[in-house]
Each structure stands twice: as structure tokens, then as C-alpha cells.
N, CA, C and O of each residue as an XYZ file, in Angstrom:
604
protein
N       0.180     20.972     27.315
C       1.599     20.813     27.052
C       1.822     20.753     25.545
O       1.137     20.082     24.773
N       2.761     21.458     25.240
C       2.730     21.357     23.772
C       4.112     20.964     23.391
O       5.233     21.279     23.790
N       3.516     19.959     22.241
C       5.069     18.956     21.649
C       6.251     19.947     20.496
O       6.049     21.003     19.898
N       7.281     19.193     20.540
C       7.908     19.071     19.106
C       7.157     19.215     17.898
O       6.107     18.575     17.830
N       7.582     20.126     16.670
C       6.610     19.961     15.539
C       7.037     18.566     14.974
O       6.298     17.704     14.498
N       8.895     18.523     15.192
C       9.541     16.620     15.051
C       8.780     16.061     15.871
O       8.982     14.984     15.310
N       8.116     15.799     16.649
C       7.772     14.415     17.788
C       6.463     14.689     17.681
O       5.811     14.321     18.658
N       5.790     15.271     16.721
C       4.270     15.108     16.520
C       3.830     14.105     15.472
O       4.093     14.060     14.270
N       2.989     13.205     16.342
C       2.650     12.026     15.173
C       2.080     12.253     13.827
O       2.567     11.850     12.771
N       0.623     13.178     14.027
C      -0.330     13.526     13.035
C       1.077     14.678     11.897
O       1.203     14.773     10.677
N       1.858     15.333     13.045
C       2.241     16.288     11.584
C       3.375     15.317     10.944
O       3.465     15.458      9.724
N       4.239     14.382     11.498
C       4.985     13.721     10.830
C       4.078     12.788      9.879
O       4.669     12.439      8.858
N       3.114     12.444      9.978
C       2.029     11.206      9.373
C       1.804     12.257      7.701
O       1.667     11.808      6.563
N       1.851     14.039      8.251
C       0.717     14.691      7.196
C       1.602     14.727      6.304
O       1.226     14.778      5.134
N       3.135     14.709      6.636
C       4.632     15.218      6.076
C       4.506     14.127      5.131
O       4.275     14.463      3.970
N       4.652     12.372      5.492
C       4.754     11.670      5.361
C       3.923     11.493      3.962
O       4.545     11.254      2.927
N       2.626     11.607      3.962
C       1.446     11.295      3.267
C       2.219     12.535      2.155
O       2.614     12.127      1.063
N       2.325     13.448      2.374
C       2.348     14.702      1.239
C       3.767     14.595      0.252
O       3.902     14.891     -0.936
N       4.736     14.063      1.219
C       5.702     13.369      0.621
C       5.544     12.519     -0.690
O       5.922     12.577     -1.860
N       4.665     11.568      0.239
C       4.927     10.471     -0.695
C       3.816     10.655     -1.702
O       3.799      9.974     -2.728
N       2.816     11.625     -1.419
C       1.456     12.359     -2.596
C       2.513     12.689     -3.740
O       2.434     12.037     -4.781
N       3.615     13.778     -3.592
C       4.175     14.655     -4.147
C       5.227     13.666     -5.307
O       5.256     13.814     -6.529
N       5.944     12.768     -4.576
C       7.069     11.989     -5.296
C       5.986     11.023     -6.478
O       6.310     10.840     -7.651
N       4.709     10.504     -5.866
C       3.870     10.007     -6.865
C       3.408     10.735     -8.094
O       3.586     10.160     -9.168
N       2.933     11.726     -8.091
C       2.410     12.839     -9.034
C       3.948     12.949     -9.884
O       3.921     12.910    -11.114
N       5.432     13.103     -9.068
C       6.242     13.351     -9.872
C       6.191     12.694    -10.835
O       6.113     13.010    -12.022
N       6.247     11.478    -10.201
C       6.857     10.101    -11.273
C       5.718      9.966    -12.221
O       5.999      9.604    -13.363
N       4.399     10.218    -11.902
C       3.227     10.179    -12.645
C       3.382     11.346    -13.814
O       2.407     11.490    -14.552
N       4.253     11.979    -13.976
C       4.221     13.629    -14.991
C       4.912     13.046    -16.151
O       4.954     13.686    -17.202
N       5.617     11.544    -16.019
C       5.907     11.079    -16.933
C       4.911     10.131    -18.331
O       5.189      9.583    -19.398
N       4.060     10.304    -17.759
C       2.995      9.523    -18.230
C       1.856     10.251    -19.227
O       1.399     11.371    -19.003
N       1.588      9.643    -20.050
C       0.140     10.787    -20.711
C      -1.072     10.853    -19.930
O      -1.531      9.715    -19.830
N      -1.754     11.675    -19.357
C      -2.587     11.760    -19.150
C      -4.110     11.857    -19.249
O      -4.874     12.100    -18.314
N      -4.472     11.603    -20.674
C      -5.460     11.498    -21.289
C      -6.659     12.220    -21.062
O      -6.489     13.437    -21.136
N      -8.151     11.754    -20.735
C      -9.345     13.043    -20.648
C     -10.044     11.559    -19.385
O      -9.533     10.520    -18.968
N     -11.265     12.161    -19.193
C     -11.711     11.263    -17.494
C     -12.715     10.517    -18.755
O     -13.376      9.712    -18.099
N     -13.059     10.411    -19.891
C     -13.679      9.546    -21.304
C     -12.163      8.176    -21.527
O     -12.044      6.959    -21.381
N     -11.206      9.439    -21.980
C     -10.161      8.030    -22.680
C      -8.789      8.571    -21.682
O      -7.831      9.282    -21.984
N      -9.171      7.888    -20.357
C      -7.887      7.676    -19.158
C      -6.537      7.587    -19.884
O      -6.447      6.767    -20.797
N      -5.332      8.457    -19.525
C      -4.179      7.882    -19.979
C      -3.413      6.777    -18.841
O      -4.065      6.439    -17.853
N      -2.373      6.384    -18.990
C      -1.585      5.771    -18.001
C      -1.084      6.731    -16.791
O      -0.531      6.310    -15.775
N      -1.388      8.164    -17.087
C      -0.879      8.660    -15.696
C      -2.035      9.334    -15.221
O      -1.781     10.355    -14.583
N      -3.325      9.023    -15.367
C      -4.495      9.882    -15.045
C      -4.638      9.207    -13.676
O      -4.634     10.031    -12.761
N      -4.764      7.931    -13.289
C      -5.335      7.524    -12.168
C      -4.424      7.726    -11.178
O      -4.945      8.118    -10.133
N      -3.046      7.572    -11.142
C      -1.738      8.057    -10.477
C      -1.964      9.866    -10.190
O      -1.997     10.446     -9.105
N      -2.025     10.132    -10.829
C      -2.035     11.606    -10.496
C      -3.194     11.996     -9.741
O      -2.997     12.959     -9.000
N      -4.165     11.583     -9.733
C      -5.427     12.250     -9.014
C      -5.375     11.117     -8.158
O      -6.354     11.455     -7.491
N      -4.935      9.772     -7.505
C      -4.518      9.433     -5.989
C      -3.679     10.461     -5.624
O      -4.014     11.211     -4.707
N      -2.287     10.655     -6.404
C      -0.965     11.412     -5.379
C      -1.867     12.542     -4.847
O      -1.970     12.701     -3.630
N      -2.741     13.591     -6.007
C      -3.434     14.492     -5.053
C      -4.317     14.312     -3.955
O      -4.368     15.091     -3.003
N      -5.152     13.085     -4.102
C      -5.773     12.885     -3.067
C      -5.019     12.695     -1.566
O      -5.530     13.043     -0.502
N      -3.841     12.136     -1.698
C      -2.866     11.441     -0.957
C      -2.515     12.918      0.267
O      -2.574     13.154      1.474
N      -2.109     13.662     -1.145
C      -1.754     15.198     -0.681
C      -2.283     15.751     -0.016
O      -1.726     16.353      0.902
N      -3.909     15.774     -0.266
C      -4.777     15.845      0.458
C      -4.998     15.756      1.540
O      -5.286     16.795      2.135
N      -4.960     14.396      2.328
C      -5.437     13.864      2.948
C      -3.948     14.392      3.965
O      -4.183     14.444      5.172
N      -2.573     14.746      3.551
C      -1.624     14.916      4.354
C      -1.702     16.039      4.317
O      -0.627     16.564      4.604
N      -2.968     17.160      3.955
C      -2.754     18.523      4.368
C      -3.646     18.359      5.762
O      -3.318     18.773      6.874
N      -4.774     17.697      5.431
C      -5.504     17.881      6.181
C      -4.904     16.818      8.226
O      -5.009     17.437      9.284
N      -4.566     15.857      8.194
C      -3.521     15.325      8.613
C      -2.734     15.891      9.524
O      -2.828     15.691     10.735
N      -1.810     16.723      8.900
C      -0.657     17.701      9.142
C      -1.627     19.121      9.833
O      -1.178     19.495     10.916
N      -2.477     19.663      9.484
C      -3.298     20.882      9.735
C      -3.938     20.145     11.370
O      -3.941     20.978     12.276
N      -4.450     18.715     11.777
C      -5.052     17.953     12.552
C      -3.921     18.377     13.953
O      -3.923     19.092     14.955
N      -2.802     17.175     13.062
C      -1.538     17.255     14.180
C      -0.769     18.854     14.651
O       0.099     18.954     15.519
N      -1.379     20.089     13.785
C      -0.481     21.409     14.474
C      -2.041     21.663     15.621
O      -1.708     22.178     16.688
N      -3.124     21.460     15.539
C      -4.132     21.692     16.355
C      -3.979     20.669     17.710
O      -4.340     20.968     18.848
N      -3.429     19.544     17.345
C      -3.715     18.214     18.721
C      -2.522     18.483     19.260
O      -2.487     18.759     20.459
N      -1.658     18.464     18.709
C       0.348     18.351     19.301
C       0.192     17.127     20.109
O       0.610     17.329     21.249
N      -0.319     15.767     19.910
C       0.274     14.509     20.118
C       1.869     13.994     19.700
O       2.419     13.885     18.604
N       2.201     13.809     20.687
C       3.731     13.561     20.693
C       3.424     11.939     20.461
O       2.616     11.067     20.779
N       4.877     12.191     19.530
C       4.861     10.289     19.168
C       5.595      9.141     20.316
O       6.624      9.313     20.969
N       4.648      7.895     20.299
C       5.014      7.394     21.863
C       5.714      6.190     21.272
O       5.066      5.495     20.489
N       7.096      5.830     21.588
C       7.809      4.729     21.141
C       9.030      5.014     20.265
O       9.540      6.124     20.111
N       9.349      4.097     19.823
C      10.569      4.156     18.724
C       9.628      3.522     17.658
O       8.415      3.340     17.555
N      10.796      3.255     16.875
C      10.193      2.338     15.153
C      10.442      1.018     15.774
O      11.192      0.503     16.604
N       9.400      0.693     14.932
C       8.873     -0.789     15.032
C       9.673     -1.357     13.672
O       9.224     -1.315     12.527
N      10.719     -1.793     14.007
C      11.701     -2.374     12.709
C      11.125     -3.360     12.083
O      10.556     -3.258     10.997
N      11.242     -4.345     12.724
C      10.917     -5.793     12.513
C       9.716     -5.933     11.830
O       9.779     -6.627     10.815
N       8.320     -5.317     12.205
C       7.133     -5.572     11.361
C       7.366     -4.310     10.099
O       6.712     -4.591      9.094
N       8.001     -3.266      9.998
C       8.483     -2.125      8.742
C       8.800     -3.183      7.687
O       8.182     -3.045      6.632
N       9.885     -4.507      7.791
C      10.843     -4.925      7.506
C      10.237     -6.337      6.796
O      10.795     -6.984      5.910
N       9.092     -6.598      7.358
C       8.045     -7.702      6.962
C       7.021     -7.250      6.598
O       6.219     -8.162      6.398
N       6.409     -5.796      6.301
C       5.599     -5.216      5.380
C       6.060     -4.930      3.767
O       5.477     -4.968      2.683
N       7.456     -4.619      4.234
C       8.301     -4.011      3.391
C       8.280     -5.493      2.178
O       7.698     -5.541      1.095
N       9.053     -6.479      2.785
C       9.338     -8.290      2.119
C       7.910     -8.741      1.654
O       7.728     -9.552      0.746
N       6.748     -8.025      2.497
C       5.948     -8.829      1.446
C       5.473     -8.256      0.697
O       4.762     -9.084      0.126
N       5.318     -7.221      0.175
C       5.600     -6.282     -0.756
C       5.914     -6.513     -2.189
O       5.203     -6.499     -3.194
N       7.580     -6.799     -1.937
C       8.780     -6.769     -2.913
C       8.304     -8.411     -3.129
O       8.199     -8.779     -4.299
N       8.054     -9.269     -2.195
C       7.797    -10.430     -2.363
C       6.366    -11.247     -3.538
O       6.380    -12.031     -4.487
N       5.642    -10.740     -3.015
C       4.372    -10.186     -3.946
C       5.070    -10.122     -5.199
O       5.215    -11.054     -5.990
N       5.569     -8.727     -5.338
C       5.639     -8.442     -6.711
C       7.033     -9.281     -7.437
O       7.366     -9.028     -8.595
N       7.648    -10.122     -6.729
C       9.022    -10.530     -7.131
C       7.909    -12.189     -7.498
O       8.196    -12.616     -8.617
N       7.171    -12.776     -7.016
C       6.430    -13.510     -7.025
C       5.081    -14.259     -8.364
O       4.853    -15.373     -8.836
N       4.410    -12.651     -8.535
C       3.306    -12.522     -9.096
C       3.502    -13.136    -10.561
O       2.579    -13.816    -11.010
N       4.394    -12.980    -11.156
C       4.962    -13.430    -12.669
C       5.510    -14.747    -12.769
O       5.472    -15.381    -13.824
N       6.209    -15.348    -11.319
C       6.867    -16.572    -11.213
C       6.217    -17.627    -10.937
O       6.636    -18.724    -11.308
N       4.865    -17.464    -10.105
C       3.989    -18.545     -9.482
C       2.700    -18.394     -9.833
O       1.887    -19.311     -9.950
N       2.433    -16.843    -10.061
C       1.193    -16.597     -9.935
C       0.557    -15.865     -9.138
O       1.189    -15.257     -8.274
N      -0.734    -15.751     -9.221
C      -1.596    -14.637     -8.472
C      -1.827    -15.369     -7.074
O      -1.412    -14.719     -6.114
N      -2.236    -16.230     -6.868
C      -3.045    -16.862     -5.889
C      -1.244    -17.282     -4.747
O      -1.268    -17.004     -3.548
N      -0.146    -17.813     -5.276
C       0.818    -18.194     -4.074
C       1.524    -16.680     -4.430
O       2.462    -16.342     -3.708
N       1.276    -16.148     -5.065
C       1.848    -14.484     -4.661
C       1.159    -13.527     -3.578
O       1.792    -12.676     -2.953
N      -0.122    -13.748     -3.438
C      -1.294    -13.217     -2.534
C      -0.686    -14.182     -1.113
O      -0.010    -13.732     -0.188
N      -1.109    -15.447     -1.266
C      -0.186    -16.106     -0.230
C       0.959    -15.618      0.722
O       0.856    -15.239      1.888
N       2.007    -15.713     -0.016
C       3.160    -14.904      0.336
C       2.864    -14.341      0.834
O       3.136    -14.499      2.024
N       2.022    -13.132      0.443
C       1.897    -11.742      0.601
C       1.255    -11.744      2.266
O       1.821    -11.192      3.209
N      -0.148    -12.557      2.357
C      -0.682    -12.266      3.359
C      -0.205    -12.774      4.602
O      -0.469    -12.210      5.664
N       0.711    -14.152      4.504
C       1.552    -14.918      5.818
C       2.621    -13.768      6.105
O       2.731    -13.302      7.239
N       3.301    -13.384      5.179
C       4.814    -12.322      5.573
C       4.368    -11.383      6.067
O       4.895    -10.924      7.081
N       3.200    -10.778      5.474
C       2.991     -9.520      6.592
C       1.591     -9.676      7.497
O       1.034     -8.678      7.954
N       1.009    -11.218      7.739
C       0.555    -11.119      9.103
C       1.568    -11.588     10.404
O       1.118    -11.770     11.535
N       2.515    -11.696     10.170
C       3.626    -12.030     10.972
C       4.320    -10.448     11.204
O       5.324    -10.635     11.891
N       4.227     -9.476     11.004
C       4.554     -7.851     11.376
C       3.571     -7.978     12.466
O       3.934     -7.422     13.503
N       2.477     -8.533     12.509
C       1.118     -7.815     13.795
C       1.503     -8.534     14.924
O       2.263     -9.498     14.825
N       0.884     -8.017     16.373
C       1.169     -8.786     17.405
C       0.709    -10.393     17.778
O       1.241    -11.082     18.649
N      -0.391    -10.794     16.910
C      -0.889    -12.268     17.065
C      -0.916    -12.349     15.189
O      -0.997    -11.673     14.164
N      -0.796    -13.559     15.668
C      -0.403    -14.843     14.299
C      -1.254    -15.557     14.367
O      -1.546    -15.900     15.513
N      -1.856    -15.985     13.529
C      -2.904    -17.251     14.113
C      -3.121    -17.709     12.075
O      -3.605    -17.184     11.072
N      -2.416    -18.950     12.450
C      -2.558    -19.423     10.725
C      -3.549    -20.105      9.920
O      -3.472    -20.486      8.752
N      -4.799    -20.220     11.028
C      -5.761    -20.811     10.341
C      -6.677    -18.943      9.847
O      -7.350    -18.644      8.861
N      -6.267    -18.137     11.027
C      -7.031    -17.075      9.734
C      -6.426    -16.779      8.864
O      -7.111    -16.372      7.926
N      -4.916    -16.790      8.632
C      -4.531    -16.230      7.635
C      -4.894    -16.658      6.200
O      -5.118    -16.042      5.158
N      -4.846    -18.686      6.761
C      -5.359    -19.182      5.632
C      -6.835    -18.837      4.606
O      -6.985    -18.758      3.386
N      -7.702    -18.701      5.684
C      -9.104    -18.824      5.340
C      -8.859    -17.220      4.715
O      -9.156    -17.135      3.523
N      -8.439    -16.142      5.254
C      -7.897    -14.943      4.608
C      -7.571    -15.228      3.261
O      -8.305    -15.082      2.284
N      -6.791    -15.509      3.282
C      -5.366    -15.716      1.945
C      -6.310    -16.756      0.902
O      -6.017    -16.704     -0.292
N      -7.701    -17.921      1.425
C      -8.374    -18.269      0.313
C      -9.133    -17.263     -0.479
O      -9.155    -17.200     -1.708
N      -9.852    -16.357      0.494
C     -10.989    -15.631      0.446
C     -10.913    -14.635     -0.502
O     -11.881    -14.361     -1.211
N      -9.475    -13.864     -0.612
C      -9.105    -12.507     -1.052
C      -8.877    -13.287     -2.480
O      -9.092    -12.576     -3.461
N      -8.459    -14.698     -2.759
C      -7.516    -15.517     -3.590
C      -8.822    -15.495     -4.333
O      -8.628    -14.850     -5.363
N      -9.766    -15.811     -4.286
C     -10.928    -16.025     -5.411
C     -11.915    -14.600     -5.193
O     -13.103    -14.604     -5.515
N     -11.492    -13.856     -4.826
C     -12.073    -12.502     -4.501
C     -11.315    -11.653     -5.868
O     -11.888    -11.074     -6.790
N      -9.925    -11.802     -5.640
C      -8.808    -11.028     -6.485
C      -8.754    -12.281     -7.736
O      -8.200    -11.769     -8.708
N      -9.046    -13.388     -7.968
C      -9.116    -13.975     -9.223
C     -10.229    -13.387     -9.825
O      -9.958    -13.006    -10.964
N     -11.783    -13.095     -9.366
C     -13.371    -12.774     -9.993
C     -12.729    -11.288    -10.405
O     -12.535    -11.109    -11.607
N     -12.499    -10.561     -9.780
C     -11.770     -8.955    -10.071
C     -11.323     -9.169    -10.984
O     -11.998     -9.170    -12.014
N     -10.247     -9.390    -10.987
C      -9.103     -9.061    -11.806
C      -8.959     -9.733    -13.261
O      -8.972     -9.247    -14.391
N      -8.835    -10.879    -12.840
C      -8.637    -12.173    -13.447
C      -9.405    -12.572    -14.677
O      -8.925    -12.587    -15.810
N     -10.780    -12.929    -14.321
C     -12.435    -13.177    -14.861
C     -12.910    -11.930    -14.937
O     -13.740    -11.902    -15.845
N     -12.777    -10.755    -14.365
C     -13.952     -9.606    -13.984
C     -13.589     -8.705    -15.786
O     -14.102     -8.591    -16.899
N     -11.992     -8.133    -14.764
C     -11.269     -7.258    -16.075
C     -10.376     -7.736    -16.514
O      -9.496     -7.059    -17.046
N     -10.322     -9.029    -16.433
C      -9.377     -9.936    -17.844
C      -8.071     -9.334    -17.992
O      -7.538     -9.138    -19.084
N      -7.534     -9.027    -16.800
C      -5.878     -8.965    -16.853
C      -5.473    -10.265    -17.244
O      -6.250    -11.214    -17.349
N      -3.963    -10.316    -17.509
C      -3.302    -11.160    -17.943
C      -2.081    -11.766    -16.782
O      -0.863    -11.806    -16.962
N      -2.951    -12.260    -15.418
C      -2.315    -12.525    -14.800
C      -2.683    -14.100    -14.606
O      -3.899    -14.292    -14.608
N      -1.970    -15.141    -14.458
C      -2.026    -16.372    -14.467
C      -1.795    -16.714    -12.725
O      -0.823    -16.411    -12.032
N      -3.500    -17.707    -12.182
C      -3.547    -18.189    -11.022
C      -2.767    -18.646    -10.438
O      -2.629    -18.543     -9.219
N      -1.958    -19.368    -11.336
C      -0.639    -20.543    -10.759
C       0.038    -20.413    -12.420
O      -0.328    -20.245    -13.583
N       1.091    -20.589    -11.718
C       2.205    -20.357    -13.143
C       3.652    -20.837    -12.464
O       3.955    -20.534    -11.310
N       4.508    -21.635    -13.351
C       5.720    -21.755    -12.615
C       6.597    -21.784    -13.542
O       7.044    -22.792    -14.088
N       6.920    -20.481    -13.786
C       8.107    -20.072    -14.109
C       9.076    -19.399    -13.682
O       9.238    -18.207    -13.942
N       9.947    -20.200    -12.865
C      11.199    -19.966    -12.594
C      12.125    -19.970    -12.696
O      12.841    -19.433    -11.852
């Protein structure tokens, strides 16, 4: 039986991916790009969006071979709490800090999935918290502060 090229998951997923490959690279053309020795600010952006692209040719090429039709509607509610912790995160990261911005981040959108369970989120949300402090923090000496309260 063969679907909709609209109601195919893999080709809407490849659309999706190449889309959003394509709008990245745009916004990335603003940037210098430098040599793969001395990286500019738009070198690492541009060679994800292609990869991205990539990955939604191949994707999209998957879904015209399978024709899986997509089963359901949109899932609002967890879109909508991926979306908040997100914006939340980053509305966060400068005001409190790294560690209750990660927080945020990981309670708001384990509440999108079908089980909740808050003792993993916690032990989660420690783990990644001194995982993403040794990285980032200590590793490559960004200038992001653990706890900070400026609001």
C-alpha cells in the first residue's frame, strides 16, 4: 500500500532535517569562516547544517523507498515542554547559572515523556551538572558561572 508523500513520516522527518540543515548554513553565511587550523565563528555551524542536510537526504531518500504513513496527530503538550525548556535554559543560564539552568532544563522536559519519576531526574540533572561543569567550565574554561544570581 503506498502512502501520501504528506503522510510519510521518514520523508516529512528528511524535509524537516534539510529544512532546518538549510536555514542553519543560512544564518551561518553570516559569519567568517576561517581554515579547519584557525576555525572561524561560522565554521562549526556550517559543516553541522551540512551534515544535518545530509542526514535529511538520506532520511527523505529512506521514507520515498518505505512509504510509512505517519500514525497519530502532534503531540502538543510534550512539543510545548521541549520547546520551555529550551528557551528556559537559555533565559536561565546567565541569571542562575549553569547547574539550576541544566536543572530547569532536565525536570521541564522530562515531564514531555510518558513516565516522570523525580528521583531519576534528579540523580540525572546531578550527573550531567558536574559532567557539563568538568567540560565546559574547568575543561575549556568558558565563562559560565555554576550558580550566579543575577536577577
Amino acid at each position: 500500500m503506498r502512502t501520501s508523500i504528506f503522510n510519510n513520516q521518514d520523508v516529512l522527518a528528511g524535509l524537516l532535517f534539510m529544512g532546518l540543515g538549510a536555514l542553519g548554513f543560512t544564518i551561518a553565511l553570516g559569519y567568517k569562516f576561517g581554515t579547519t587550523i584557525d576555525m572561524g565563528p561560522g565554521y562549526f555551524p556550517r559543516i553541522l547544517s551540512l551534515v544535518l542536510i545530509g542526514f535529511g537526504i538520506l532520511t527523505f531518500i529512506k521514507g520515498l523507498r518505505s512509504c510509512a504513513p505517519v500514525d497519530g496527530g502532534w503531540a502538543w503538550l510534550p512539543l510545548a515542554l521541549l520547546t520551555a525548556s529550551l528557551l528556559l535554559f537559555g533565559f536561565l543560564i546567565e541569571r542562575l547559572g549553569l547547574v539550576p539552568a541544566l536543572a530547569a532544563l532536565f525536570f521541564v522536559s522530562a515531564r514531555a515523556g510518558h513516565e516522570f519519576k523525580a528521583l531519576e531526574v534528579l540523580i540525572l540533572t546531578a550527573v550531567m551538572s558536574v559532567f557539563a561543569a568538568a567540560v565546559f567550565v574547568w575543561g575549556l574554561k568558558l565563562p559560565y558561572s555554576l550558580f550566579a544570581w543575577n536577577l
